[in-house]
MILOVO-386694 format. One record per residue (C-alpha): residue number from 1; x, y, z. Coordinates in steps of 0.25 Angstrom, whole numbers. Layout:
% MILOVO-386694
<NUM <X Y Z>>
...
This chain:
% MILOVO-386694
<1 <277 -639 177>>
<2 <269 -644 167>>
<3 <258 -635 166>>
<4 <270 -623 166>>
<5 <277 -630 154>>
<6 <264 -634 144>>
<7 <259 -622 148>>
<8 <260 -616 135>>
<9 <253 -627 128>>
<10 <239 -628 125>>
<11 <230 -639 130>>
<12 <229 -647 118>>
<13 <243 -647 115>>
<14 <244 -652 129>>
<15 <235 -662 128>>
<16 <240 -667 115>>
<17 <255 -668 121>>
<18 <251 -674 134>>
<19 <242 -686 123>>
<20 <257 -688 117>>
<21 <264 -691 129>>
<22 <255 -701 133>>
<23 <254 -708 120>>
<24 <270 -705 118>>
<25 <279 -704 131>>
<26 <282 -715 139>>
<27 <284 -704 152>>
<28 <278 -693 157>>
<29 <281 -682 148>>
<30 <287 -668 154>>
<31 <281 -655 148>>
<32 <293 -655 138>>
<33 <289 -668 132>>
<34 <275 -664 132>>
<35 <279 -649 125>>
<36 <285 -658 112>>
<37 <274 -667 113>>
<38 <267 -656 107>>
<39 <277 -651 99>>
<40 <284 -640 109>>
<41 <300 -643 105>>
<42 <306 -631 108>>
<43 <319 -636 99>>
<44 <307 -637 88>>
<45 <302 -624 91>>
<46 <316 -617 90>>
<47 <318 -624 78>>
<48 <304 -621 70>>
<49 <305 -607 73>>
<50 <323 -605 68>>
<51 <315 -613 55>>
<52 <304 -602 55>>
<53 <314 -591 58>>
<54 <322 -596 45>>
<55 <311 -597 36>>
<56 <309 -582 40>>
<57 <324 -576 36>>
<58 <324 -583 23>>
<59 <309 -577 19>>
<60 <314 -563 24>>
<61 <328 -564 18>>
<62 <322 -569 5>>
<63 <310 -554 6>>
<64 <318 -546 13>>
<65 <332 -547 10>>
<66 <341 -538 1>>
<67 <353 -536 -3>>
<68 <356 -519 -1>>
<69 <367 -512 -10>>
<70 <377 -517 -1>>
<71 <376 -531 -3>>
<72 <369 -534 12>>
<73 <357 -542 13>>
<74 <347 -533 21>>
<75 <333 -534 25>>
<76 <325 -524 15>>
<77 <311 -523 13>>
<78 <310 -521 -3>>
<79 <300 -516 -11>>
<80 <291 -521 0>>
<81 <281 -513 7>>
<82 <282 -519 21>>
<83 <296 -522 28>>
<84 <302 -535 29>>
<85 <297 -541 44>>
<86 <307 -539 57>>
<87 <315 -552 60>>
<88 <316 -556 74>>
<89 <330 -554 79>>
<90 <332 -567 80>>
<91 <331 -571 65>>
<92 <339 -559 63>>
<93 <351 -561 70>>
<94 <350 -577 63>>
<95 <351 -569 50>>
<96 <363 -562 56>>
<97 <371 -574 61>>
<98 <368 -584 50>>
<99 <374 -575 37>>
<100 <364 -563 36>>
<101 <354 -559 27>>
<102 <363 -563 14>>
<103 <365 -576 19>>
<104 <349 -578 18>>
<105 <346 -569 7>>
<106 <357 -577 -1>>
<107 <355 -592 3>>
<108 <354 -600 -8>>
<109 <346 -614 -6>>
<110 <360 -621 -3>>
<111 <363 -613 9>>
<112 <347 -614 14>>
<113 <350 -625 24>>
<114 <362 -620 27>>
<115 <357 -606 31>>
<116 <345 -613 38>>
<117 <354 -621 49>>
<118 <361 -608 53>>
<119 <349 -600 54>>
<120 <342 -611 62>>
<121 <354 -612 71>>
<122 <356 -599 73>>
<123 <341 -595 76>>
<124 <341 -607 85>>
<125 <353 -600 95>>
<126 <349 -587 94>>
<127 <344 -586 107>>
<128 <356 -591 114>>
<129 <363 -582 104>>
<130 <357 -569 110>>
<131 <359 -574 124>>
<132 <375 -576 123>>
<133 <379 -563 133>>
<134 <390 -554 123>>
<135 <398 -552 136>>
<136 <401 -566 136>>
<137 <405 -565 121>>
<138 <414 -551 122>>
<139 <426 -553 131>>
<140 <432 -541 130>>
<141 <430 -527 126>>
<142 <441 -522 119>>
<143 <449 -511 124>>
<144 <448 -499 115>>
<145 <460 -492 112>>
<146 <461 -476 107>>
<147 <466 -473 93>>
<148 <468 -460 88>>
<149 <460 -458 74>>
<150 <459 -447 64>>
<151 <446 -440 65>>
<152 <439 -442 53>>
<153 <427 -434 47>>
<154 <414 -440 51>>
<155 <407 -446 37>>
<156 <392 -444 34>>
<157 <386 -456 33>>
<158 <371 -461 32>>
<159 <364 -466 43>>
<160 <362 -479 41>>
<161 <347 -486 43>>
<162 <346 -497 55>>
<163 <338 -508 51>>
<164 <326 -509 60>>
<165 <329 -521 71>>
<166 <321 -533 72>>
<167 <316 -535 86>>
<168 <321 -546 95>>
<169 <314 -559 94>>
<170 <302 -558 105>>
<171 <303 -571 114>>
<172 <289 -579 112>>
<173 <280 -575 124>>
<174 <277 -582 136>>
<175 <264 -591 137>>
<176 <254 -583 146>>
<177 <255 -589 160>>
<178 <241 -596 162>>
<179 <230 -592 173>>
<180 <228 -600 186>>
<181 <215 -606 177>>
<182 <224 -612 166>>
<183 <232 -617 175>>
<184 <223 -627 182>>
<185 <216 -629 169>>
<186 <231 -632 163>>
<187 <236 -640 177>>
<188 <223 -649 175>>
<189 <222 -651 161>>
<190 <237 -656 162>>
<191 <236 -663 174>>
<192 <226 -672 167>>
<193 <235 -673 156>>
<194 <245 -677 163>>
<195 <239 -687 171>>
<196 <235 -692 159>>
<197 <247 -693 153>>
<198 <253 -699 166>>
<199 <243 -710 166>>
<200 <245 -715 151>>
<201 <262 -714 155>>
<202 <258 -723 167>>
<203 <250 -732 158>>
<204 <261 -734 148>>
<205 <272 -737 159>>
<206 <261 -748 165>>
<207 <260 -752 150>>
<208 <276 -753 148>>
């Protein structure tokens, strides 16, 4: 069980959360307590990377957002040679949930912290966002009625140009699963880790 969930972490960051438990906890640690004593806090990491995703919109809205003849804040590429970078689908729909591009292009310094708790939040659910089943938000379909209309001359009008799409977000890979050697390399280095650790917990409880 242990070897499965430090897995991922290398041996020095191993080491260095199996020397904080024994100077630290009281109790053997489980392999979630040694993950955030080396700084693995899922809650952190989802925060950190909202805070990054954040820093990221108001650098693109303050480049690459214009206002077009209409009055709607679009993403435009300008008198710039290359075009603006592709937003992960994520950010995107953030944007679209927390007042759209005008809201970013036009906050003022007062409505900075405000704009900044909803994208945070927002960014946060996303996920469970997308995995709410629309079946289980549509009761039902309405029924369509047949109404007699005049028939009208079909109108010329110019096709209009489809923004390119951002691609979906692409979940972080999977560590590689380690060989039959790293694994009894693994099993022993933390086999005497942890009997280490054992021994300096069993020493304090004599101590106390």
């Amino acid at each position: 069980m242990y070897v499965e969930s430090l897995g991922d972490l290398s041996d020095e960051q191993i080491r260095r959360s199996v020397g904080r438990a024994i100077r630290e906890l009281k109790w053997f640690p489980k392999p979630a307590e040694l993950r955030e004593l080396v700084g693995h806090n899922p809650r952190d990491e989802q925060d950190a990377e909202a805070r990054a995703a954040w820093g990221v919109v108001v650098n693109f809205a303050e480049k690459y957002v214009q206002s077009d003849p209409q009055g709607c804040y679009v993403v435009d590429q300008g008198v710039r040679r290359v075009p603006p970078p592709v937003l992960s689908q994520r950010i995107l729909d953030t944007v679209r949930r927390t007042g759209g591009w005008r809201a970013y292009k036009l906050m003022r310094a007062s409505d900075l912290p405000h704009q900044q708790k909803r994208f945070i939040a927002e960014y946060g659910i996303w996920t469970a966002v997308e995995q709410v089943p629309e079946s289980r938000l549509l009761t039902e379909m309405p029924r369509l009625q047949l109404v007699a209309k005049p028939i009208e001359p079909p109108s010329v009008t110019e096709p209009k140009q489809e923004q390119p799409k951002a691609p979906a977000s692409k979940p972080k890979p999977m560590p590689e699963p380690l060989t039959d050697a790293q694994l009894r390399d693994r099993r022993e280095m933390l086999r005497q880790q942890i009997a280490a650790l054992s021994k300096a917990t069993d020493a304090k409880g004599e101590q106390q």
